[in-house]
C-alpha positions as CSV (number, residue, x, y, z in Angstrom):
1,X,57.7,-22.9,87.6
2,X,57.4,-20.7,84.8
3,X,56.8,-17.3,87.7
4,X,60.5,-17.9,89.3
5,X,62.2,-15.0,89.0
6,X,65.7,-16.2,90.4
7,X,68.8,-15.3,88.1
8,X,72.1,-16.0,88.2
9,X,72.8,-12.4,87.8
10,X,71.9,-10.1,91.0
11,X,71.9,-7.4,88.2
12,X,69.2,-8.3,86.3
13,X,66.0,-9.7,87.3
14,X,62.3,-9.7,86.3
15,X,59.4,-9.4,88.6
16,X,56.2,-12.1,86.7
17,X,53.8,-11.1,89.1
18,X,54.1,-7.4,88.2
19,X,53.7,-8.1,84.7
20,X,50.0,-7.3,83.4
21,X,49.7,-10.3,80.9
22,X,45.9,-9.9,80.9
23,X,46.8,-6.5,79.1
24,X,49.1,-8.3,77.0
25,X,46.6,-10.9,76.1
26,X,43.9,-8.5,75.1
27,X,46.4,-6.5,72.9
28,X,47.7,-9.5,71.1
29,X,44.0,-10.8,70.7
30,X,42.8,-8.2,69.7
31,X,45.0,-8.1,66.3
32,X,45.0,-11.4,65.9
33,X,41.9,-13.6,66.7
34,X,39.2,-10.5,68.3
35,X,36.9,-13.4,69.2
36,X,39.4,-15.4,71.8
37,X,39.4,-11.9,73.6
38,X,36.5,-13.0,76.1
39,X,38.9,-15.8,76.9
40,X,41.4,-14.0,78.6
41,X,40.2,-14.7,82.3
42,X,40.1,-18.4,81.6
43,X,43.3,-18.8,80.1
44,X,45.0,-17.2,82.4
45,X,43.4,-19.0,85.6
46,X,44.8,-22.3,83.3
47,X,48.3,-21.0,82.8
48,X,48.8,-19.9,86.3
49,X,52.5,-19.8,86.4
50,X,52.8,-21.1,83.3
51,X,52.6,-17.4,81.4
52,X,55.9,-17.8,79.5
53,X,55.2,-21.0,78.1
54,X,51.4,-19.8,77.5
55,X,52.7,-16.4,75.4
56,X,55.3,-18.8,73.2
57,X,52.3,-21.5,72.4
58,X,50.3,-18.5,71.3
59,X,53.3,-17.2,69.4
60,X,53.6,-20.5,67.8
61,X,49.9,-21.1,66.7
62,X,49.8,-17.6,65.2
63,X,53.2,-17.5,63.7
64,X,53.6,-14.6,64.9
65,X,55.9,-12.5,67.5
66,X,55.9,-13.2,70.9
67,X,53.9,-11.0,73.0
68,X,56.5,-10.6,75.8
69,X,58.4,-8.8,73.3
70,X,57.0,-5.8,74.3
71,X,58.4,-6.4,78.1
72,X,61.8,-7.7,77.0
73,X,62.2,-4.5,75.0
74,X,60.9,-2.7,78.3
75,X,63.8,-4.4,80.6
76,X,66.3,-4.2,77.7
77,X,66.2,-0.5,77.4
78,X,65.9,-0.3,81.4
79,X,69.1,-1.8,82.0
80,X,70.9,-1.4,79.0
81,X,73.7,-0.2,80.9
82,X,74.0,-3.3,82.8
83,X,74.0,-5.8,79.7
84,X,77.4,-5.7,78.5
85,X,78.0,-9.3,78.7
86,X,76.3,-12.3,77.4
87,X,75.5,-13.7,81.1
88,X,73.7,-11.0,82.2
89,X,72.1,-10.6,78.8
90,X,71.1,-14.4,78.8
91,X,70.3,-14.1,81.9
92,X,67.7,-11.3,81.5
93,X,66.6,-12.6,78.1
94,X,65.6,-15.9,79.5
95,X,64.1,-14.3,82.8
96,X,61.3,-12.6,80.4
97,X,60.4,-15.8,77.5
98,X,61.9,-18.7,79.5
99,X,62.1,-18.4,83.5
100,X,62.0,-21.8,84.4
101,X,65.4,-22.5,82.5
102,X,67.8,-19.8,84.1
103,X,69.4,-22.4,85.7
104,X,70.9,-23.0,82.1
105,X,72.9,-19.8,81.3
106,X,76.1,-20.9,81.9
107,X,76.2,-24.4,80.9
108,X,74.0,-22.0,77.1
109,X,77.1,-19.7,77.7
110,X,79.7,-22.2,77.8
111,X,78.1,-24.9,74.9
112,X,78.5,-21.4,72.6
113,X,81.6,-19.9,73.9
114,X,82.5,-17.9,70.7
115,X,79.1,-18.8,68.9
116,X,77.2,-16.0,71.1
117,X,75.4,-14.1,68.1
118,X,74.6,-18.1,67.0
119,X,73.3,-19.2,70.3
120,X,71.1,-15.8,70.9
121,X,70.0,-16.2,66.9
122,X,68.7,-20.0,67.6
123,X,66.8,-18.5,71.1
124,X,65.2,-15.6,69.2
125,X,64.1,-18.2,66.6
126,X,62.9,-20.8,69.3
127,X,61.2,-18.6,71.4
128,X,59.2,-16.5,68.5
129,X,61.0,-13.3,69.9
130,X,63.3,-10.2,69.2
131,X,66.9,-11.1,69.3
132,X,68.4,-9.1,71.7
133,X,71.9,-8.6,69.6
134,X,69.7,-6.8,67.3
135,X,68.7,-4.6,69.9
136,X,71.7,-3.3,70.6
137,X,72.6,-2.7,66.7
138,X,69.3,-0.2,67.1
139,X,70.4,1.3,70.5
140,X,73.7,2.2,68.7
141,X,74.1,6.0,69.2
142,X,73.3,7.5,66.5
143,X,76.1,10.4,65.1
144,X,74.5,13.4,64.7
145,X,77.3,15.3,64.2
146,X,78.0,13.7,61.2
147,X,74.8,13.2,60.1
148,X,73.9,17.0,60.4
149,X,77.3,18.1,58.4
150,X,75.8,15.7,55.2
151,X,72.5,16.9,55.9
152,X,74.1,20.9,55.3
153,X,76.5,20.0,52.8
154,X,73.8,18.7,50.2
155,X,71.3,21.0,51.1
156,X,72.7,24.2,52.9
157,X,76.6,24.6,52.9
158,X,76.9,28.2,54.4
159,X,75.3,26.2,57.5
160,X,78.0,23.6,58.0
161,X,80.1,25.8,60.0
162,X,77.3,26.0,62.6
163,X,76.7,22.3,62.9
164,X,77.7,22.0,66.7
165,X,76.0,25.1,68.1
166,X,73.0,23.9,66.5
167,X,73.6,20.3,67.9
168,X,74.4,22.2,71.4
169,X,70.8,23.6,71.1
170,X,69.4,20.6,70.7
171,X,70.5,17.9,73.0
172,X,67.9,15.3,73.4
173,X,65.7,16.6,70.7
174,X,67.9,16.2,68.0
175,X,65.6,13.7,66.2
176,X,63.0,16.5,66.7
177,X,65.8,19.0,64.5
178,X,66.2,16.7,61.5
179,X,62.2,16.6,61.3
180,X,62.2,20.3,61.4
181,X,65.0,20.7,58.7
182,X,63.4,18.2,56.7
183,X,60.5,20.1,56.5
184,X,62.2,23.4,56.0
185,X,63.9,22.8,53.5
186,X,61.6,19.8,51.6
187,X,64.2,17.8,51.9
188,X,64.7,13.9,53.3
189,X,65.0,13.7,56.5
190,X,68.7,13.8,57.1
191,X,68.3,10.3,59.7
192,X,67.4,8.5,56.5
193,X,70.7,6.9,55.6
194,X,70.9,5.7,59.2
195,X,67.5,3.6,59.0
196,X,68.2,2.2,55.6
197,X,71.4,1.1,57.2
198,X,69.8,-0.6,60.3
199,X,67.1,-2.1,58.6
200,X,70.0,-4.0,56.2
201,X,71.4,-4.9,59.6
202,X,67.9,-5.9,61.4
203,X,66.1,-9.0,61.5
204,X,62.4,-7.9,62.3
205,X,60.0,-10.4,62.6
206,X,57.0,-8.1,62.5
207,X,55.4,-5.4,62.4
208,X,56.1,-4.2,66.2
209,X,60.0,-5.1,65.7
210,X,60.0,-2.9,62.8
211,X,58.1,0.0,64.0
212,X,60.7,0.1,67.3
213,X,63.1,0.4,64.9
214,X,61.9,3.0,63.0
215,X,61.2,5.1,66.0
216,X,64.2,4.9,67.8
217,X,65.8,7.1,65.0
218,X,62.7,9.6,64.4
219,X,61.2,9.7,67.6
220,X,63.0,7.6,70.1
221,X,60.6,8.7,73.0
222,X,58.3,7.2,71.2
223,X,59.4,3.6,70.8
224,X,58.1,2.5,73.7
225,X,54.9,2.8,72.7
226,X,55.2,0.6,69.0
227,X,52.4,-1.7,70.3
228,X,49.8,0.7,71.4
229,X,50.2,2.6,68.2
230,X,49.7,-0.2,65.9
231,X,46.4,-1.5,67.9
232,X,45.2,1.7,67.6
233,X,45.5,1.4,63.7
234,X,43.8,-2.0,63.9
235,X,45.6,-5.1,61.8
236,X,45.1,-4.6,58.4
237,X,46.0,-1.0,58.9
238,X,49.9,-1.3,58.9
239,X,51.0,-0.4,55.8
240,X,49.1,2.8,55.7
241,X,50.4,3.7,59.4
242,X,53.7,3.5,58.1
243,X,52.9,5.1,55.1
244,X,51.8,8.3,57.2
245,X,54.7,7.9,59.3
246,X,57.3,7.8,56.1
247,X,55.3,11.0,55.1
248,X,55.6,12.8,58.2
249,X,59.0,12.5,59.0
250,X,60.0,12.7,55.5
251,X,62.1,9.2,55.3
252,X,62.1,6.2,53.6
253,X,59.2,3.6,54.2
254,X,61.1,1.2,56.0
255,X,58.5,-1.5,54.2
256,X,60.0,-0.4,50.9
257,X,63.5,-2.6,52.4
258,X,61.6,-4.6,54.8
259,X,58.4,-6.5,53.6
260,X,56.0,-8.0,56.0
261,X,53.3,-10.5,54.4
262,X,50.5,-11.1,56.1
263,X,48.9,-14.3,55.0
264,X,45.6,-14.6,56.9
265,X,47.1,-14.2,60.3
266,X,50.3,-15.2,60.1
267,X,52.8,-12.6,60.1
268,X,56.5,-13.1,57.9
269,X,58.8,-11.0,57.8
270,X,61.0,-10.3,54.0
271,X,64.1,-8.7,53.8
272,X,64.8,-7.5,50.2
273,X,68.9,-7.4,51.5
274,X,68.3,-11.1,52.9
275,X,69.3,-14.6,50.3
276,X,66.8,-16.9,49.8
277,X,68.4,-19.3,53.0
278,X,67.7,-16.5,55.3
279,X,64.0,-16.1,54.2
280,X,63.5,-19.4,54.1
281,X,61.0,-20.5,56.6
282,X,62.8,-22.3,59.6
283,X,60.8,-25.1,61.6
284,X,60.8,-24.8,65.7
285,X,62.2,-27.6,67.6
286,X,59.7,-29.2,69.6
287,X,61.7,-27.5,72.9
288,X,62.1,-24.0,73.2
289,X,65.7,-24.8,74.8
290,X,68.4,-25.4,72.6
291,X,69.9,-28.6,72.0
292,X,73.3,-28.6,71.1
293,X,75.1,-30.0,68.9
């Protein structure tokens, strides 16, 4: 059943009963079809150990992210320092959006051996999700060093020399110091070059994928938190939250690179950076496992 928990990795594992999918249901029905909301109860009592498969059907009929996204993400950064291989990262990726195939890491692992970013690219399509890669391309630590010397030597040289102690001064908060800087001298924030990179590099399929990423550079401790903030705007709302967002932290809007069209509600993601193969729209298998080829 869908609620097994049982990995092939005694690193990683996820625990279904602990996971409040009645909250997740009301958040994801709540942007995207408000009048399925008194459903909740009922479908859940249906899907009783079914919750993966219920959350990638949903995903599919709304064409639009799945909502265990938002406890992969959760796990990911949890045990981040756990996932340097691709079997414990299968392993925990499949444990949130696919349970009931653990079984099939290594014989995934082995069919792609050398093909990894392939393999995880196909699950992330199949399963409506993040791709976990990805993830770690935002997780990348960030240089402030470096970033702080530019930052100096376009707007403040006689400052460069002082680029560590300040750094010193700052650990943990250093998103919090580019902000500051940013504002005090009416400048863009000196973070921006790193999220026009990323977003090049990123494959965001929505709106919550894109906000975690923006976050994570501006204000990491708040990245956790991507979904709340956007139901609190409302759908609809999205642009001008990010608009605000751009404005307050004085960066780029990341929707300038990385158009979202909402059509009704489905939800696409368009990369300006991205050919016209990659935007194309790709059709899901009728499986959410992989067959290969």
């Amino acid at each position: 059943s869908d609620s097994s928990s049982s990995s092939s990795s005694s690193v990683v594992s996820v625990d279904f009963e602990r996971i409040n999918f009645k909250k997740l249901l009301h958040s994801f029905f709540t942007r995207y079809d408000r009048k399925r909301v008194t459903e909740i109860d009922i479908l859940l009592k249906r899907n009783e150990g079914k919750e993966a498969k219920l959350m990638l059907m949903l995903a599919k009929r709304y064409d639009t992210s799945n909502p265990l996204n938002a406890i992969y993400v959760t796990y990911h950064a949890r045990l981040s320092a756990e996932l340097g291989d691709f079997t414990t990262l299968a392993t925990l990726y499949l444990s949130v959006f696919r349970p009931s195939d653990l079984a099939e890491v290594d014989n995934l692992l082995e069919k792609y051996r050398g093909k990894e970013e392939e393999l995880f690219s196909k699950l992330a399509s199949n399963f409506h999700a993040i791709n976990p890669l990805k993830i770690r391309n935002v997780e990348q630590n960030i240089d402030y060093s470096q970033a702080l010397r530019a930052f100096y030597e376009q707007h403040d040289v006689s400052k460069v020399a002082e680029v560590d102690a300040t750094l010193s001064k700052s650990v943990g908060k250093e998103a919090i110091l580019f902000s500051v800087l940013a504002e005090k001298y009416r400048a863009m924030n000196g973070l921006d070059p790193i999220l026009k990179s990323r977003l090049e590099e990123s494959d965001c399929k929505d709106y919550i994928s894109l906000l975690q990423l923006y976050l994570a550079i501006f204000h990491p401790a708040c990245t956790s938190s991507a979904e709340s903030m956007l139901s609190r705007y409302g759908l609809g709302r999205e642009t001008e939250l990010f608009s605000t967002l751009a404005e307050k932290f004085r960066s780029t809007n990341p929707l300038s690179i990385c158009k979202i069209v909402n059509k009704g509600d489905e939800s696409v993601t368009k990369n300006k950076s991205l050919d016209k193969k990659t935007c194309a729209s790709r059709a899901l298998p009728q499986s959410p496992m992989i067959v290969a080829h």
